[in-house]
C-alpha positions in Angstrom: 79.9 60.1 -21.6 80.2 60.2 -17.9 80.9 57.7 -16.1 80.0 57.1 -11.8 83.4 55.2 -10.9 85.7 57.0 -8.3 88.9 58.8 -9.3 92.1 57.6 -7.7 93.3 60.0 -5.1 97.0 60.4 -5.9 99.4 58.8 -2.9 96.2 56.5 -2.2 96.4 52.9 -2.4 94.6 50.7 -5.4 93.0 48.0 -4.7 90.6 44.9 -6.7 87.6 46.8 -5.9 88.7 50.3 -8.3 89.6 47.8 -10.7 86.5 46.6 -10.6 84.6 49.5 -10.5 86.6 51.4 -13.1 86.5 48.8 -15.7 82.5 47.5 -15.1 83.6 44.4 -15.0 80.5 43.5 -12.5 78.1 45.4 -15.2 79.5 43.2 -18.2 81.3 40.3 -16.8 77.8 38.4 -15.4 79.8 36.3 -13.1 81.9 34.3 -15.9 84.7 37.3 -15.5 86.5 39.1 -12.6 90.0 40.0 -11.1 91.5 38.1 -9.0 93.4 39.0 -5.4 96.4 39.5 -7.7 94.8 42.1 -9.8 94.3 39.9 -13.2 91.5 39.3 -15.0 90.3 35.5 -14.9 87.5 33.9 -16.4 85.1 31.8 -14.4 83.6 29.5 -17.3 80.5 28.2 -14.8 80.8 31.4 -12.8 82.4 29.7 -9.9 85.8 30.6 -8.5 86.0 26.7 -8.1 87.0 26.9 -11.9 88.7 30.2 -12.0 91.3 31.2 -15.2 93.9 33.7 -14.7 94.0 35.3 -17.8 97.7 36.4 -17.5 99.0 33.0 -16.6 97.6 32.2 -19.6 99.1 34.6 -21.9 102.8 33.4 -19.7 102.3 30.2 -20.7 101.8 31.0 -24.6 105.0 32.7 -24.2 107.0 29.4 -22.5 105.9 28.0 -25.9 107.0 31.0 -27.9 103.4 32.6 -28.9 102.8 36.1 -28.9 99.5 38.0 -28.5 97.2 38.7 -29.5 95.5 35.8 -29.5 92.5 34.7 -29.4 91.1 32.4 -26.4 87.6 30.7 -26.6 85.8 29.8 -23.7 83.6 27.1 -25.1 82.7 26.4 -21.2 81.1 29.7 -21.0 78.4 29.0 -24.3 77.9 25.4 -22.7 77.5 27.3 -19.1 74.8 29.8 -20.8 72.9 27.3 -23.2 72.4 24.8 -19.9 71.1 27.9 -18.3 68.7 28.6 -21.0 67.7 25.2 -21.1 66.9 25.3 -17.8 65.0 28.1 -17.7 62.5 26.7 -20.2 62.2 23.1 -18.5 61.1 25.5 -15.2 58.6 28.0 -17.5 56.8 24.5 -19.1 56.9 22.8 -15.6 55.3 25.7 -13.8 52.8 26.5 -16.5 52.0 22.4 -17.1 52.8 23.5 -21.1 52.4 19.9 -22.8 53.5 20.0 -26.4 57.2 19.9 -27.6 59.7 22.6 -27.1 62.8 22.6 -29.3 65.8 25.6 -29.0 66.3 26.5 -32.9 69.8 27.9 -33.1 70.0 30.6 -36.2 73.2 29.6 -38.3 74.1 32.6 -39.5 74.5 34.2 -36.3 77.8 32.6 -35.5 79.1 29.9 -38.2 82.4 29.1 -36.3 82.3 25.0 -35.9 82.7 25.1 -32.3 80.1 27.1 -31.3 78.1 25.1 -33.9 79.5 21.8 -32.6 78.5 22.9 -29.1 74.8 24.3 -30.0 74.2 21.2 -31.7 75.3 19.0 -28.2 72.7 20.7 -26.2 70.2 19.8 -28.5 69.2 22.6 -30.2 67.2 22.3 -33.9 68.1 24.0 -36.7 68.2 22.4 -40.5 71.0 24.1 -41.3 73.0 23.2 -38.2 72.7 19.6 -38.9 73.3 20.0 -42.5 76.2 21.7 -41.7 77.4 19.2 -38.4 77.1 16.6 -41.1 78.7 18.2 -43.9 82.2 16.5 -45.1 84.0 20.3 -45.1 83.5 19.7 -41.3 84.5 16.8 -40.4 87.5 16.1 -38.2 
């Protein structure tokens, strides 16, 4: 596989931009990921800077408390970010069009079970039998 991103001239200095570039992070990080002026990743949960997380101050702050990677670090911001978008996106297509029965976002369970995710899906509204079974269900409560 080829790929289009510039080769580093040896001698020449680096900078955020190759970073960038080299990695995709523009093609696969839609705005919620990026490198910062300090060359580390960050995460942008509402794809804002306002909100920026430096990835690497992170994983030194799980090391003040003694915890080694890997780890895993969940972003629930980001599925409440993209669920609001989708929500909105349907409000605009039944405004626009005048659409005047119900609309109800049916999550599928078995996509992603983890109780967060669920938790969150289930916030925004969505329907799902299963979901609310499962929101409900003493193996899941707190």
């Amino acid at each position: 596989m080829e790929t289009s991103a510039r080769k580093p001239m040896p001698g020449s200095p680096w900078d955020i931009e190759d970073s960038l570039e080299l990695y995709g992070v523009n093609a696969w990080g839609n705005g919620y990921f990026g490198i910062n002026a300090a060359g580390h990743v960050v995460v942008r949960p509402d794809q804002t800077n306002e909100h920026e997380i430096d990835l690497h101050e992170v994983i030194r702050g799980l090391e003040a408390r003694d915890l080694t990677t890997p780890v895993v670090v969940r972003f629930s911001d980001i599925l409440r970010h993209r669920l609001k978008r989708l929500h909105d996106a349907f409000a605009t297509a039944i405004a626009e069009n005048d659409y005047r029965n119900r609309y109800t976002a049916v999550f599928p369970i078995k996509v992603n079970q983890q109780r967060l995710v669920v938790e969150e899906v289930y916030a925004t509204g969505a329907s799902s039998a299963s979901a609310s079974r499962w929101a409900r269900s003493p193996s899941c409560s707190p």
